[in-house]
C-alpha positions as CSV (number, residue, x, y, z in Angstrom):
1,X,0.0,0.0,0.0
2,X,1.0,3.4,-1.4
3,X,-0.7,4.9,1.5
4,X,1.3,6.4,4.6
5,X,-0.5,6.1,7.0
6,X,-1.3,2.0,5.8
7,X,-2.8,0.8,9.4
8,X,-6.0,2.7,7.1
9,X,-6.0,-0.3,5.0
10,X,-4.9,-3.0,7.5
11,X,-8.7,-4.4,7.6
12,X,-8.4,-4.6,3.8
13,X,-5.3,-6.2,3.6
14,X,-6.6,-9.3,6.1
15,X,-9.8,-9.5,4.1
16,X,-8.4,-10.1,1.0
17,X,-5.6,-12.4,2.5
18,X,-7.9,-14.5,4.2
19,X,-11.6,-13.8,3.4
20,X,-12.9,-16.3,6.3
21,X,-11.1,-14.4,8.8
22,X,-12.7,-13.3,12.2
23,X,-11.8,-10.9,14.8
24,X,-11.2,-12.1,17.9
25,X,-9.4,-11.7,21.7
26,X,-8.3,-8.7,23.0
27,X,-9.1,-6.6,19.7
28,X,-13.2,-7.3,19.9
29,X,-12.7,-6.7,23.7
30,X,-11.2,-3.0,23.1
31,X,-13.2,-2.2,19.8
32,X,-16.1,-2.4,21.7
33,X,-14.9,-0.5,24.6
34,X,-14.7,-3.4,27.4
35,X,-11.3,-3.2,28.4
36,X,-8.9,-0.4,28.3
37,X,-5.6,-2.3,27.3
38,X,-4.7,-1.4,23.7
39,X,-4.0,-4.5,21.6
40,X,-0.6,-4.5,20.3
41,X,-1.9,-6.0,16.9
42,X,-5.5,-6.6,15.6
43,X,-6.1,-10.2,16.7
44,X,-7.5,-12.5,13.9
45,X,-8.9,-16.0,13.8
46,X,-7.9,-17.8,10.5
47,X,-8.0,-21.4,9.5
48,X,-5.2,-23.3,8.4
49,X,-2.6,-22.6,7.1
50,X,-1.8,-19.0,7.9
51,X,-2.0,-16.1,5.7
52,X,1.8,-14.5,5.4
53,X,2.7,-12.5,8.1
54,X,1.2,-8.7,8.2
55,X,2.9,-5.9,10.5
56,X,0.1,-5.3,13.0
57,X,-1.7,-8.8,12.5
58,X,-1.9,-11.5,15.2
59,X,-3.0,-14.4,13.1
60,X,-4.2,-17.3,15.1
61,X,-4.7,-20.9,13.8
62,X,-8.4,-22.1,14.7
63,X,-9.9,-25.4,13.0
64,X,-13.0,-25.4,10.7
65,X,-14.8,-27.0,14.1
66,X,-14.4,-23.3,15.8
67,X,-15.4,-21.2,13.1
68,X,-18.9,-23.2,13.5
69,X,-18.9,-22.7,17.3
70,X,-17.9,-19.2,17.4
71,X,-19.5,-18.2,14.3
72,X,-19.1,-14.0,13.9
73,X,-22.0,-12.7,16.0
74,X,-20.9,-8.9,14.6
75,X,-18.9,-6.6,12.5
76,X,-16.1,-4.5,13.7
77,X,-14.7,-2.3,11.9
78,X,-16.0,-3.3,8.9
79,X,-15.1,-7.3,9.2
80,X,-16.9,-10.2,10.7
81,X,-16.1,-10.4,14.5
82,X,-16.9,-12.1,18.2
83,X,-19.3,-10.2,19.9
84,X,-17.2,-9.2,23.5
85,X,-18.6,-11.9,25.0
86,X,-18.1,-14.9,22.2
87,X,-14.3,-13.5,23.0
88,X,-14.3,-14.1,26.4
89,X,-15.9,-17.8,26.2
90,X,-13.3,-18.5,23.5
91,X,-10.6,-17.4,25.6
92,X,-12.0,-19.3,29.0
93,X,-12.8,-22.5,26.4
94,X,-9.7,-22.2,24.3
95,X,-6.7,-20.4,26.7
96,X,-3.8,-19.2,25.1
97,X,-0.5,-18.4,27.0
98,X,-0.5,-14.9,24.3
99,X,-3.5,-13.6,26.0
100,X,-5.8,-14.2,28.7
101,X,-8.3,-11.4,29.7
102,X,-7.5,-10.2,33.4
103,X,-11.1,-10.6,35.0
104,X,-10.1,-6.7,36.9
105,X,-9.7,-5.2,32.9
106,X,-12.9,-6.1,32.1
107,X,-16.1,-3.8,32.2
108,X,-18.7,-6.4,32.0
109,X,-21.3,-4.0,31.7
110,X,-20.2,-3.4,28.0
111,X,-20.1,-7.2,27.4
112,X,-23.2,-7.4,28.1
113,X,-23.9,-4.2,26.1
114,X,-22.5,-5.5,23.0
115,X,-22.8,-9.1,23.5
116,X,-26.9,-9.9,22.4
């Protein structure tokens, strides 16, 4: 991308890598305003294999199985993602040592909110 200021086009550039992918983790949980820890990359469920690496793009490997149990119940930020509260059950029924939401960072009120 031509574009200075690319992080503009970064949903783009996932989308058209890997049109199946689905926001998830940390990024749905800060996009909709329930936790106040920035993401240091926009976390992304993909199915196997992995897209190439992106600057700014946390790629994680889920199986076809997940993507049927975790279907997108949203969009965020104009691609399909967990609603807050999808993210939370993923991350309670799928842990991963990259990221596990600290119960004290998270306004449950906006989980609830967002999450129908």
């Amino acid at each position: 991308v031509a574009d200075p200021q690319w992080e503009r086009h970064l949903v783009t550039a996932v989308l058209m890598a890997q049109p199946s992918a689905v926001l998830m983790g940390p990024s749905v949980l800060h996009g909709f305003g329930c936790q106040t820890q920035i993401p240091g990359a926009l976390w992304v469920a993909s199915p196997q294999p992995l897209p190439t690496n992106m600057i700014g793009v946390k790629w994680v490997a889920k199986p076809h199985a997940w993507f049927r149990e975790f279907a997108p119940g949203t969009t965020l930020y104009g691609m399909p993602s967990l609603t807050p509260q999808q993210a939370l059950d993923d991350a309670q029924a799928f842990p991963m040592a990259a990221w596990m939401p600290d119960e004290d960072d998270i306004d449950m009120h906006e989980v609830r909110r967002f999450s129908p």
